[in-house]
PyMOL Python script that loads the backbone (N, CA, C, O; Angstrom):
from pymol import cmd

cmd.read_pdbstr("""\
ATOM      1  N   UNK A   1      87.282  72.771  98.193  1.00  0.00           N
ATOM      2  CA  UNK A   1      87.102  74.000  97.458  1.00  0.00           C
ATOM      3  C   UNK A   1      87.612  75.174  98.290  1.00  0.00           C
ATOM      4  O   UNK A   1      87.176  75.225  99.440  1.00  0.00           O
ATOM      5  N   UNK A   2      88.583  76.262  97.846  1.00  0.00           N
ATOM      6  CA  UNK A   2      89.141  77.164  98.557  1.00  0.00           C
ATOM      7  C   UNK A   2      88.223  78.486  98.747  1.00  0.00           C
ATOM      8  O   UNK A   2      87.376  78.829  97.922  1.00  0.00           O
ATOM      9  N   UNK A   3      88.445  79.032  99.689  1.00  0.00           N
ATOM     10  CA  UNK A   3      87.254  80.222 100.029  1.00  0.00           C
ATOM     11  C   UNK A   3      87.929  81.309  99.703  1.00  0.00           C
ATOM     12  O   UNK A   3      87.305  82.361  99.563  1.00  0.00           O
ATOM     13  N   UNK A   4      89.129  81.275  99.545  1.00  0.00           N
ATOM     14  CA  UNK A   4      90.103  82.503  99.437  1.00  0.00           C
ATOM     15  C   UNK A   4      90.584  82.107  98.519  1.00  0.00           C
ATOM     16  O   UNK A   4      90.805  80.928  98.241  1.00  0.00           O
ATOM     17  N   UNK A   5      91.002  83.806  97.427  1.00  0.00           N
ATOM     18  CA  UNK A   5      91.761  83.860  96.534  1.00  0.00           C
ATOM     19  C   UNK A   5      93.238  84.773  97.060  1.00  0.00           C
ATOM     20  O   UNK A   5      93.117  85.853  97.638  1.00  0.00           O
ATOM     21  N   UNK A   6      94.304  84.291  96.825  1.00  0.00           N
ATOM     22  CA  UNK A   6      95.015  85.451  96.782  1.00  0.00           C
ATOM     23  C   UNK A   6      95.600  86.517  95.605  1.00  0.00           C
ATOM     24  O   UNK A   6      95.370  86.325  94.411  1.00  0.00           O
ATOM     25  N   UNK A   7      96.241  87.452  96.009  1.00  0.00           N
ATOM     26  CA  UNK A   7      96.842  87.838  94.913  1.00  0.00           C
ATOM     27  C   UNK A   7      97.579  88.933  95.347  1.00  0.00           C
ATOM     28  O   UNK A   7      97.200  89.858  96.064  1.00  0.00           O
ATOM     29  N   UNK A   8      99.189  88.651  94.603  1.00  0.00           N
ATOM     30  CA  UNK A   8     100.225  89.911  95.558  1.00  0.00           C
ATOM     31  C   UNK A   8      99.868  90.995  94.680  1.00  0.00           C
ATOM     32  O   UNK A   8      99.346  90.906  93.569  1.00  0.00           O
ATOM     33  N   UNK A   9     100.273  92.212  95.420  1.00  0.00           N
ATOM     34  CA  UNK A   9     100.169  93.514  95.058  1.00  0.00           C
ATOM     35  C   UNK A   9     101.861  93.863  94.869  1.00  0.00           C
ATOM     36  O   UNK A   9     102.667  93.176  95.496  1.00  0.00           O
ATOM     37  N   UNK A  10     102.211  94.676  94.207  1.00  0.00           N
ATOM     38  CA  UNK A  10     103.293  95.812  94.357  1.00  0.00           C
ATOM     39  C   UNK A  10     103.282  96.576  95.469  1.00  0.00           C
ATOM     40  O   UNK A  10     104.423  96.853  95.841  1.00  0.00           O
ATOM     41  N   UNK A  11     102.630  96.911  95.975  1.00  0.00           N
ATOM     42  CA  UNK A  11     103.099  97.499  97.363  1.00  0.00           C
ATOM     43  C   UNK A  11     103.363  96.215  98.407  1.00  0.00           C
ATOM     44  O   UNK A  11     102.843  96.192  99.522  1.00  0.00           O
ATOM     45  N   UNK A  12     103.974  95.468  98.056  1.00  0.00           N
ATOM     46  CA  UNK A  12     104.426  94.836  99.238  1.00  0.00           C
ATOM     47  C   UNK A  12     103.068  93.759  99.908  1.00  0.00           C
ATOM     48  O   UNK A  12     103.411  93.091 100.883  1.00  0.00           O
ATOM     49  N   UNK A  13     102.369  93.675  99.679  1.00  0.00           N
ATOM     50  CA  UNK A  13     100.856  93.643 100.426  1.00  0.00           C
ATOM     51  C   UNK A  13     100.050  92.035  99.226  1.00  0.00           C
ATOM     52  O   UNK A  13     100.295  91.767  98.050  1.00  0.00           O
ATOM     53  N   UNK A  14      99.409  91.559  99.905  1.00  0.00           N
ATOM     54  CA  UNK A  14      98.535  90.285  99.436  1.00  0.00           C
ATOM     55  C   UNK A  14      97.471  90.442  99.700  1.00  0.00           C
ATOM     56  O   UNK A  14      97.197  90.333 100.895  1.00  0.00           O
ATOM     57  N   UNK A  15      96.193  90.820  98.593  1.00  0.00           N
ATOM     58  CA  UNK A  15      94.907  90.727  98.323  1.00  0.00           C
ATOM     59  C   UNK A  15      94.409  89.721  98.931  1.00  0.00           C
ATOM     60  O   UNK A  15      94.736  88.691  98.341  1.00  0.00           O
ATOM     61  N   UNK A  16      93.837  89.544  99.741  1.00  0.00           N
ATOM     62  CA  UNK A  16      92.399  88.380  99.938  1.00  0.00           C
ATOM     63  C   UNK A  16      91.315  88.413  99.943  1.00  0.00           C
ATOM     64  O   UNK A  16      90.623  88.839 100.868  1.00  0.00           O
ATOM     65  N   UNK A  17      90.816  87.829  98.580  1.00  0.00           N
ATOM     66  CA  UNK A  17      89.177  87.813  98.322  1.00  0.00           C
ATOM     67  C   UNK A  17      88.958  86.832  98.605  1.00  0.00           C
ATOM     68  O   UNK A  17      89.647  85.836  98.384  1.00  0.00           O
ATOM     69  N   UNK A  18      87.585  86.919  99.354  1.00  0.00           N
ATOM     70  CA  UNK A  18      86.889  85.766  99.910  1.00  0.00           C
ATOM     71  C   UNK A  18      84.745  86.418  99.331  1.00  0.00           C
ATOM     72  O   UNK A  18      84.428  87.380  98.632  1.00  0.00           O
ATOM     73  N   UNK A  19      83.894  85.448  99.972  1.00  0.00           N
ATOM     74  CA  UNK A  19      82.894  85.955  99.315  1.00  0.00           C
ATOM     75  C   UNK A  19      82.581  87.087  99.721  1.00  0.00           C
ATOM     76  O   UNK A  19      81.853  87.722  98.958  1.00  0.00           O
ATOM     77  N   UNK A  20      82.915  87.636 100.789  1.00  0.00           N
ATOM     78  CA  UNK A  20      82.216  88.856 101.739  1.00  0.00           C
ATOM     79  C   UNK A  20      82.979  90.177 101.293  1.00  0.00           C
ATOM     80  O   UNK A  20      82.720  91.305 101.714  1.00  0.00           O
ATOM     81  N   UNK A  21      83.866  89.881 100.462  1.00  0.00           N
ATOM     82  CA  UNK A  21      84.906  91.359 100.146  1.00  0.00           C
ATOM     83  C   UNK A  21      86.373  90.113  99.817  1.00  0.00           C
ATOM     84  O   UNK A  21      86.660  88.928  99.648  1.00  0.00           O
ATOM     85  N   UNK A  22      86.997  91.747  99.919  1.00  0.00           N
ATOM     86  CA  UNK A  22      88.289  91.464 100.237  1.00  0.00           C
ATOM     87  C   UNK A  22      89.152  92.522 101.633  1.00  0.00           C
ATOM     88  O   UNK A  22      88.767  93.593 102.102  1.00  0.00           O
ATOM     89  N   UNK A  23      90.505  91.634 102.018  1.00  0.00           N
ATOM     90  CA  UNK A  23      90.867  92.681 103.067  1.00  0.00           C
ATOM     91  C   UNK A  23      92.622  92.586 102.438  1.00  0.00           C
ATOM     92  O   UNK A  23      92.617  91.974 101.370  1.00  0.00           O
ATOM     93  N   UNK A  24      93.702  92.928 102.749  1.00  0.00           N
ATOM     94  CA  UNK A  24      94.771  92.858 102.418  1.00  0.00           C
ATOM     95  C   UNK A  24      95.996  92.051 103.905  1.00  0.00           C
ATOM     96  O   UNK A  24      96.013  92.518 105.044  1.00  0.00           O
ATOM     97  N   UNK A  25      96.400  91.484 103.697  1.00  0.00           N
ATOM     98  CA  UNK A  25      97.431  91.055 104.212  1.00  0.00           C
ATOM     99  C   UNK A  25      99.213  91.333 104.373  1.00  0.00           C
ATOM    100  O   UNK A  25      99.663  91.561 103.250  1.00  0.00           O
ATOM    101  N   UNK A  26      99.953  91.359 105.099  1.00  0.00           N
ATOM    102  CA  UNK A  26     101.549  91.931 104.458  1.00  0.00           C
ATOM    103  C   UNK A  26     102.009  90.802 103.851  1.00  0.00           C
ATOM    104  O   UNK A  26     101.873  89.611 104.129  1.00  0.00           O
ATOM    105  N   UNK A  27     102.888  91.691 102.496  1.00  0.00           N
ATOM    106  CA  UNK A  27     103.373  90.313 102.079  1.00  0.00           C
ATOM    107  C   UNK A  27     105.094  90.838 101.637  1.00  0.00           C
ATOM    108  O   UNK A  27     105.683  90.528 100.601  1.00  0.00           O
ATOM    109  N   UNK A  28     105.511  91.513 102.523  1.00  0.00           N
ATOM    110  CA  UNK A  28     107.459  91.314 102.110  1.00  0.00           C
ATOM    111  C   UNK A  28     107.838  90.727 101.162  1.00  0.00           C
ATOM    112  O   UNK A  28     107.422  89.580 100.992  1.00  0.00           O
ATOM    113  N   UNK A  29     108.963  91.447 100.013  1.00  0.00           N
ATOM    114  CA  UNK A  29     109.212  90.886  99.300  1.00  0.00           C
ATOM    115  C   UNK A  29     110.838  90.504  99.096  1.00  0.00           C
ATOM    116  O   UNK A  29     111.324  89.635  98.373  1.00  0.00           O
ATOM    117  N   UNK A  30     111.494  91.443  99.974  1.00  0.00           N
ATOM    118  CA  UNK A  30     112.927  91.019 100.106  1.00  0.00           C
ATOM    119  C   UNK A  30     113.120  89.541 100.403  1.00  0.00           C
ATOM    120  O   UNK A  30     114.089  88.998  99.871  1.00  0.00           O
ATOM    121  N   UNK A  31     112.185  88.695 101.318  1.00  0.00           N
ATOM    122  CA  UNK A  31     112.193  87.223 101.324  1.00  0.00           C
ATOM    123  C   UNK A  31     110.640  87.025 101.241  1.00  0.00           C
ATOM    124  O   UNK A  31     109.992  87.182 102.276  1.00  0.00           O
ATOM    125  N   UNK A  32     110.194  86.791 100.429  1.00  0.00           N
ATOM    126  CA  UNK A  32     108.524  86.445 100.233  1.00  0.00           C
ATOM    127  C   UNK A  32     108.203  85.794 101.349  1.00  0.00           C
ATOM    128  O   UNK A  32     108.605  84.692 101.723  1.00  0.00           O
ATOM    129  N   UNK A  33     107.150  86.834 102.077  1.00  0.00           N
ATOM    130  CA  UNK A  33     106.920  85.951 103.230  1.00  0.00           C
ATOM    131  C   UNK A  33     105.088  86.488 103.360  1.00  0.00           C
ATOM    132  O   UNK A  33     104.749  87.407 102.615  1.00  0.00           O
ATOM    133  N   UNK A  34     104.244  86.001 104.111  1.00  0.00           N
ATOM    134  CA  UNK A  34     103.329  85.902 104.126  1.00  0.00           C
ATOM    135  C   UNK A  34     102.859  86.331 105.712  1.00  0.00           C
ATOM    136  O   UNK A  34     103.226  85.406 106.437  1.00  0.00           O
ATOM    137  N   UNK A  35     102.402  87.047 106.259  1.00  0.00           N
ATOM    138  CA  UNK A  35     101.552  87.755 107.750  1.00  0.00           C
ATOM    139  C   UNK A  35     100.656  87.813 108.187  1.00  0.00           C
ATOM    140  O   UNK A  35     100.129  88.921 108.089  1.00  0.00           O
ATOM    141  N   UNK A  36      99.940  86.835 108.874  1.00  0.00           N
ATOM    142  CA  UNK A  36      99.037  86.489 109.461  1.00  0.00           C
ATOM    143  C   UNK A  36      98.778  87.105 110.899  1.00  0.00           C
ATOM    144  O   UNK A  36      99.479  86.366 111.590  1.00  0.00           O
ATOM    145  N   UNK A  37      98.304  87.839 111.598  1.00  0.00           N
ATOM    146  CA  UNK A  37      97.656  87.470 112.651  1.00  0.00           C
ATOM    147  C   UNK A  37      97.315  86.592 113.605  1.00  0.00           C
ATOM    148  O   UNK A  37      96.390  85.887 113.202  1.00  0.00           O
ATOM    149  N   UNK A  38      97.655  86.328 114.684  1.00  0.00           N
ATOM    150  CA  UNK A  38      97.054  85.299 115.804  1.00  0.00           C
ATOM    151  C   UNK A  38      95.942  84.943 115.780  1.00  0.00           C
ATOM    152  O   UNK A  38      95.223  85.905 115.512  1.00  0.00           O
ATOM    153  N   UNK A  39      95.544  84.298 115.882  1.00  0.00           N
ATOM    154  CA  UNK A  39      94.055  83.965 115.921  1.00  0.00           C
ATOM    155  C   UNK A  39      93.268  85.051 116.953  1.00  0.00           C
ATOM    156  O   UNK A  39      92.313  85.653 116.463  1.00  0.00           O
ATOM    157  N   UNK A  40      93.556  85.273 118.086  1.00  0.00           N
ATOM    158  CA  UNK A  40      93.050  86.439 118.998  1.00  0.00           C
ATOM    159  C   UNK A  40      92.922  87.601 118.386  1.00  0.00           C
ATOM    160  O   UNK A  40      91.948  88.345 118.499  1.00  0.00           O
ATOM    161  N   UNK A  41      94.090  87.840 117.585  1.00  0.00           N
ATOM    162  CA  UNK A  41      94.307  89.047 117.139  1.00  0.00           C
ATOM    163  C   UNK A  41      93.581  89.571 115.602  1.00  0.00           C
ATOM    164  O   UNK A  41      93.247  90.736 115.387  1.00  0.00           O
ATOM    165  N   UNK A  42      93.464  88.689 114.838  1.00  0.00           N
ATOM    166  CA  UNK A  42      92.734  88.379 114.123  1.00  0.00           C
ATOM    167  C   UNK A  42      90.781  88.890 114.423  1.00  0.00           C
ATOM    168  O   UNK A  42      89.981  89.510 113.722  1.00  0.00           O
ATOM    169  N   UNK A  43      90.711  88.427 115.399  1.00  0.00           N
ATOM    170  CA  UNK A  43      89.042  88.841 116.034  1.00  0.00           C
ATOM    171  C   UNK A  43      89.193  90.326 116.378  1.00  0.00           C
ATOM    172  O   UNK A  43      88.222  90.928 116.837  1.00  0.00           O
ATOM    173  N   UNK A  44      90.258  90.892 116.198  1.00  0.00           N
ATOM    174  CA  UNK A  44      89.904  92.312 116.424  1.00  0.00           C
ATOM    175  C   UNK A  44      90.115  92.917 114.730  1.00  0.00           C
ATOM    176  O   UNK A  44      89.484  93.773 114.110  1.00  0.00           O
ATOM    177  N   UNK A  45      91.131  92.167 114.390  1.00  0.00           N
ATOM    178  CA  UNK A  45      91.797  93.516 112.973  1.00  0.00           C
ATOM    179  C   UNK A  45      90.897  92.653 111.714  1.00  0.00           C
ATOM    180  O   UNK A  45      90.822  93.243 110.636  1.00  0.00           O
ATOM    181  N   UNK A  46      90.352  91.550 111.803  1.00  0.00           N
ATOM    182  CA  UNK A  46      89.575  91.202 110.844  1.00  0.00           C
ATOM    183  C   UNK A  46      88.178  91.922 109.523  1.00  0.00           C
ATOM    184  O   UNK A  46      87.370  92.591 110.169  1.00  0.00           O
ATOM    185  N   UNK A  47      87.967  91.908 108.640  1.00  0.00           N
ATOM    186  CA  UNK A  47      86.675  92.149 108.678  1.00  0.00           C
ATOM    187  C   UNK A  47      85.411  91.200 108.810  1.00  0.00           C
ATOM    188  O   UNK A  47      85.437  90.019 108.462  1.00  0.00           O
ATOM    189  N   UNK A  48      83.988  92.016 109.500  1.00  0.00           N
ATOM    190  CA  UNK A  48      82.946  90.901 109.996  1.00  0.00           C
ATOM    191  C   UNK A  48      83.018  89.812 108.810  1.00  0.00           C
ATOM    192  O   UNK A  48      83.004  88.646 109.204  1.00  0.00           O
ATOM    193  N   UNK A  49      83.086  89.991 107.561  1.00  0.00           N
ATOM    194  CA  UNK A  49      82.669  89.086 107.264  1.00  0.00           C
ATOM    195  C   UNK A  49      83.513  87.746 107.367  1.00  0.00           C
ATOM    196  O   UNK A  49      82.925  86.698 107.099  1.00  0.00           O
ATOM    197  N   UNK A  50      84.958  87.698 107.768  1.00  0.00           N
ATOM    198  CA  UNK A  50      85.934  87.095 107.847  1.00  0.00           C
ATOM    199  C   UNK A  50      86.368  86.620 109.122  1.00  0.00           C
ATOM    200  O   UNK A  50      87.388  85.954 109.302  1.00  0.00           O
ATOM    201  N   UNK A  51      85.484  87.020 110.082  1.00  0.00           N
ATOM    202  CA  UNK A  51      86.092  86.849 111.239  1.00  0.00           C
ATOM    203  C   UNK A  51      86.131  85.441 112.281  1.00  0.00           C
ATOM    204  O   UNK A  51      86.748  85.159 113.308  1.00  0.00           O
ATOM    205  N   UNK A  52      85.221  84.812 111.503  1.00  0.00           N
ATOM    206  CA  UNK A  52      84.947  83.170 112.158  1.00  0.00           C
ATOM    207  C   UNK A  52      85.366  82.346 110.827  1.00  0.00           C
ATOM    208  O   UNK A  52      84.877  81.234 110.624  1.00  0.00           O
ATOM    209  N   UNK A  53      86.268  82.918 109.951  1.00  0.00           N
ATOM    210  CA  UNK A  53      87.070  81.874 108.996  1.00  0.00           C
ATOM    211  C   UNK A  53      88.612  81.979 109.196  1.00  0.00           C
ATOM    212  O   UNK A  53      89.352  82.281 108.260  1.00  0.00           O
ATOM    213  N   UNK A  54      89.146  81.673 110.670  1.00  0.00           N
ATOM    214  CA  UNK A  54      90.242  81.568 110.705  1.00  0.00           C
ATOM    215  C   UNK A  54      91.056  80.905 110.344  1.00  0.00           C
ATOM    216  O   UNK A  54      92.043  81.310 109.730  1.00  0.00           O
ATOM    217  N   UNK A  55      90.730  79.229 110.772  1.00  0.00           N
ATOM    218  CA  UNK A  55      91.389  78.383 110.096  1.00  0.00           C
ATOM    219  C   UNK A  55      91.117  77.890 108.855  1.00  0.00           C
ATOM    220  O   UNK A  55      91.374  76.704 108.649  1.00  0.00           O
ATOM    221  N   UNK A  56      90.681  78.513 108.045  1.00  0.00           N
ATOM    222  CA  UNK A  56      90.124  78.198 107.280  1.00  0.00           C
ATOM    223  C   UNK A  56      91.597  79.339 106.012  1.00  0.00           C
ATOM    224  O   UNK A  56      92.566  79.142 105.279  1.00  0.00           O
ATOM    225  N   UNK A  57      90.951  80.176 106.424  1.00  0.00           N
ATOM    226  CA  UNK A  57      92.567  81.273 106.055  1.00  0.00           C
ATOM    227  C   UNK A  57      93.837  80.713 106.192  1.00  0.00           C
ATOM    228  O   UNK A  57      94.599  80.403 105.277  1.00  0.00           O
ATOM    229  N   UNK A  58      93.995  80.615 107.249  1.00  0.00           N
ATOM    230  CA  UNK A  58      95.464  79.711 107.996  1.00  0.00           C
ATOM    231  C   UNK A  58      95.771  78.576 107.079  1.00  0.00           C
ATOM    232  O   UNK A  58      96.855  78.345 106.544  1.00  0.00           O
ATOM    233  N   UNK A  59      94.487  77.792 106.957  1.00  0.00           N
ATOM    234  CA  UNK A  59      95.315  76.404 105.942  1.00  0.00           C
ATOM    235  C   UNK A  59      95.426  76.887 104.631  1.00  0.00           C
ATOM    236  O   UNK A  59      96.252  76.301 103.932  1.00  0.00           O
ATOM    237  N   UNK A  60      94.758  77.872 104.088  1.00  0.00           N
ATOM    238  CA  UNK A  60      94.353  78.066 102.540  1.00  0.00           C
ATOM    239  C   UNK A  60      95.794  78.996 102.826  1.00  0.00           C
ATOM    240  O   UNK A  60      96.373  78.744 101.769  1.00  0.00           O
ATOM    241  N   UNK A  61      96.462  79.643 103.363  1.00  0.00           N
ATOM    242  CA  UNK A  61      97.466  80.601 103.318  1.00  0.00           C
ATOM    243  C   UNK A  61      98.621  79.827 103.282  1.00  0.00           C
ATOM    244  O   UNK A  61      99.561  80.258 102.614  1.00  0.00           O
ATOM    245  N   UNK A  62      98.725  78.865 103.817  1.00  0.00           N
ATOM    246  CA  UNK A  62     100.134  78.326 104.332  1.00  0.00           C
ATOM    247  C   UNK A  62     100.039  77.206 102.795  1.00  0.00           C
ATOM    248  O   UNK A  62     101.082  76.855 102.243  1.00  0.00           O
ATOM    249  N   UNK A  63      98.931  76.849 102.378  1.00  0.00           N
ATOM    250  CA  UNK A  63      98.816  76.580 101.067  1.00  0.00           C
ATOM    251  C   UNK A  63      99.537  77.463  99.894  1.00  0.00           C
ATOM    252  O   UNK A  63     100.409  77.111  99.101  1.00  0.00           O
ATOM    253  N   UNK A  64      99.010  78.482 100.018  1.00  0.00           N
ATOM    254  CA  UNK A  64      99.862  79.169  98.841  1.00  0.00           C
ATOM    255  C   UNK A  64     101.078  79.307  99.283  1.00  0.00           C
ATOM    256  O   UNK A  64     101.856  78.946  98.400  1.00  0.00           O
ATOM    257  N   UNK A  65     101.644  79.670 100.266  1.00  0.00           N
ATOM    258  CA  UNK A  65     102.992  79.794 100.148  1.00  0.00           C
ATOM    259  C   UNK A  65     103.641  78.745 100.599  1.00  0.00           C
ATOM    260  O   UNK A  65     104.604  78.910 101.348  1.00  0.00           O
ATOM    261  N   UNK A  66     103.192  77.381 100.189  1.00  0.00           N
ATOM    262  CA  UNK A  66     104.488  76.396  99.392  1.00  0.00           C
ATOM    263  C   UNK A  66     104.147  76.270  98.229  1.00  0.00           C
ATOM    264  O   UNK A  66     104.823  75.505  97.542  1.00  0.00           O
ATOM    265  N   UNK A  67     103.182  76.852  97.711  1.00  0.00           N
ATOM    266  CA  UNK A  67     103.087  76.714  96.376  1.00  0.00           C
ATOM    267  C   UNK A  67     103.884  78.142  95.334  1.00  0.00           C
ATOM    268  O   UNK A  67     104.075  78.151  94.118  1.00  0.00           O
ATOM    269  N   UNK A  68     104.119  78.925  96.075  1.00  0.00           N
ATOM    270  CA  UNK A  68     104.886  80.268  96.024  1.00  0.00           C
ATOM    271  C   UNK A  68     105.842  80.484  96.242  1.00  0.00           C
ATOM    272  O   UNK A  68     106.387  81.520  95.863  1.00  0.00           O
ATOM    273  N   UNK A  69     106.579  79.315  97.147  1.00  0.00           N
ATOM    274  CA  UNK A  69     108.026  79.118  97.952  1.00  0.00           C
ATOM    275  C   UNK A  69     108.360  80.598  98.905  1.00  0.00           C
ATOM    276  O   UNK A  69     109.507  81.016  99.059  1.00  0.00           O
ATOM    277  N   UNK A  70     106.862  81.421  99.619  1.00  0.00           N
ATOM    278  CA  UNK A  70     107.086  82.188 100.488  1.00  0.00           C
ATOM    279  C   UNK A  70     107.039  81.169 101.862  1.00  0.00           C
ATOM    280  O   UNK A  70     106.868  79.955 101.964  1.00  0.00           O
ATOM    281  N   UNK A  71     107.265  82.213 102.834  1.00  0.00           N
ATOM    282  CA  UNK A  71     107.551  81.855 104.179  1.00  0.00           C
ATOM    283  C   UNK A  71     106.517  82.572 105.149  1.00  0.00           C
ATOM    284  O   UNK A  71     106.483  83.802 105.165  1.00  0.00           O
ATOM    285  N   UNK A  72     105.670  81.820 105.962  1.00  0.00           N
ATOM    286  CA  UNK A  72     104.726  81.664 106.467  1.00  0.00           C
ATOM    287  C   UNK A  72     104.894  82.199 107.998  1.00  0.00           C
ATOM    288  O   UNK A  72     105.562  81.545 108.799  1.00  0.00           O
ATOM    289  N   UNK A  73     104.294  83.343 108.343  1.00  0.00           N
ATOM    290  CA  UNK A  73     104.642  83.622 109.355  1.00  0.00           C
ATOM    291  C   UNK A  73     103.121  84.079 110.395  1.00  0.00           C
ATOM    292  O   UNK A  73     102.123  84.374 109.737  1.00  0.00           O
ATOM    293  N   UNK A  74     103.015  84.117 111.748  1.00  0.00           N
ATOM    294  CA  UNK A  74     101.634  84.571 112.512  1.00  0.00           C
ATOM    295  C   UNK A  74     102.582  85.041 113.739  1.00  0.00           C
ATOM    296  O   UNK A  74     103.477  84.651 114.488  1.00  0.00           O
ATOM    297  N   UNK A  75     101.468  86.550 113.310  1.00  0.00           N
ATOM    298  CA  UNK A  75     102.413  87.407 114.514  1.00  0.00           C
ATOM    299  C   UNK A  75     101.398  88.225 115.115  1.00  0.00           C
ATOM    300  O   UNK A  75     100.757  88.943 114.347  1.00  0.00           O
ATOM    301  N   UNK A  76     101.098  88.258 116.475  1.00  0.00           N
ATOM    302  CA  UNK A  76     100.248  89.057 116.871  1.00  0.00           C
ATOM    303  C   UNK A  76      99.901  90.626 116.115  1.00  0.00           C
ATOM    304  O   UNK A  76      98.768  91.024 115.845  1.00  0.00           O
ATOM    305  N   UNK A  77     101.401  91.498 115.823  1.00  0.00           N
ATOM    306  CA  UNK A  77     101.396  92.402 115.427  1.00  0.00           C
ATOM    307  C   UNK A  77     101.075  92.372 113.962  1.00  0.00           C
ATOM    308  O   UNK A  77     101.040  93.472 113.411  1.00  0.00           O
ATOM    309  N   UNK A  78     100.891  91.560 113.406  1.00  0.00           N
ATOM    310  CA  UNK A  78     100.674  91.989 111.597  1.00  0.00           C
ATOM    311  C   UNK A  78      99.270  92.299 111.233  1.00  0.00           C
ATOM    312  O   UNK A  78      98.234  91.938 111.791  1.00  0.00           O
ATOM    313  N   UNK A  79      99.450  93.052 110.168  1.00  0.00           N
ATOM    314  CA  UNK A  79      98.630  93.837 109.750  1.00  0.00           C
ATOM    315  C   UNK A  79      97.620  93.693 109.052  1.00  0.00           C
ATOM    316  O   UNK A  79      98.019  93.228 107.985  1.00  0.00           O
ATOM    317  N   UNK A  80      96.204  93.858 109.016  1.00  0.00           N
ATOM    318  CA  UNK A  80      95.480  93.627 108.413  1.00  0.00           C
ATOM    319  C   UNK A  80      94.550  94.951 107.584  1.00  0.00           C
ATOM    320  O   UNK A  80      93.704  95.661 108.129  1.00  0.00           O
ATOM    321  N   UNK A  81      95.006  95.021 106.098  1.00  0.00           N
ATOM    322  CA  UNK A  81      94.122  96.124 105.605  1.00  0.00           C
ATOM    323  C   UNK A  81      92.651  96.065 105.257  1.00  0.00           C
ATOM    324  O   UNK A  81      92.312  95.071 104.616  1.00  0.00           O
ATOM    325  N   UNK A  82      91.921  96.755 105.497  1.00  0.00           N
ATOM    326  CA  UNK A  82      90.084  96.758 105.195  1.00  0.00           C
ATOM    327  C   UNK A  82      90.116  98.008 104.470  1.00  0.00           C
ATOM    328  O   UNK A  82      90.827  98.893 104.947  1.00  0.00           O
ATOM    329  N   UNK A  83      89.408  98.272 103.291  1.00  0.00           N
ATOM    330  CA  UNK A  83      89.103  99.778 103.139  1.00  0.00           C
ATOM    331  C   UNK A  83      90.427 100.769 102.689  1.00  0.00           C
ATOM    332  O   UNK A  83      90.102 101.884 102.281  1.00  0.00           O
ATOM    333  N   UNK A  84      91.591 100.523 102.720  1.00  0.00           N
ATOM    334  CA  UNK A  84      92.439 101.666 102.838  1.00  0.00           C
ATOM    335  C   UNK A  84      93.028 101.827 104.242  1.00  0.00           C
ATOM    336  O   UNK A  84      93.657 102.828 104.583  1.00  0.00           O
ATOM    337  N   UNK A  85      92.793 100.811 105.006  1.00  0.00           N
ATOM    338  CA  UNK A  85      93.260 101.108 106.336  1.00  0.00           C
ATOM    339  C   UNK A  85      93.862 100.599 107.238  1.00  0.00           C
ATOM    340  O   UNK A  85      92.915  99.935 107.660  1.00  0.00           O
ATOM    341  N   UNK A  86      94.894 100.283 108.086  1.00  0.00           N
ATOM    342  CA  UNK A  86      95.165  99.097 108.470  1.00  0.00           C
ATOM    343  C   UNK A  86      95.085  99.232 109.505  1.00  0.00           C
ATOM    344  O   UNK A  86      95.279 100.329 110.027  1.00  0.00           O
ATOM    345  N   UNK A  87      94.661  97.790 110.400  1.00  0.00           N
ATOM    346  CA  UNK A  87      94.812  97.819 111.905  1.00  0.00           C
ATOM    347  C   UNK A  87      95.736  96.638 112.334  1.00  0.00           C
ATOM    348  O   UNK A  87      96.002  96.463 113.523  1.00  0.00           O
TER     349      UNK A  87
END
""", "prot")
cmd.dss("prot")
cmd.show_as("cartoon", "prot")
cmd.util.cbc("prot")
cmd.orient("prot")
């Protein structure tokens, strides 16, 4: 059973609801690609309620995008939105 929903936005950006909220992810659309966070990096730009479901994200993400035919990427620097805000 998946804990995460996604869903792309028009601004470029991928919704993730999970039970605790949602936070936003980058999601490029010139080549659909998908932006994850490091796992380290992740424990900072996360929100609490998300923050000890890493791999759990990671497999459910790399899930949708072969099911999306995006391209799967984890980069220390990517972005994670909470609130209107990104860190």
């Amino acid at each position: 059973m998946s804990k995460f929903k996604f869903q792309p936005r028009w601004k470029e950006e991928l919704v993730v609801t999970g039970d605790g909220g949602q936070f936003i992810l980058e999601l490029p659309m010139g080549i659909l690609s998908a932006y994850l966070p490091t796992e380290e990096a992740w424990k900072s730009k996360s929100p609490d309620w998300a923050r000890n479901q890493y791999s759990d994200l990671k497999q459910e993400l790399e899930e949708w995008c072969r099911e999306n035919n995006a391209k799967f990427y984890i980069f220390e620097t990517a972005g994670v939105g909470i609130e209107g805000k990104w860190s």
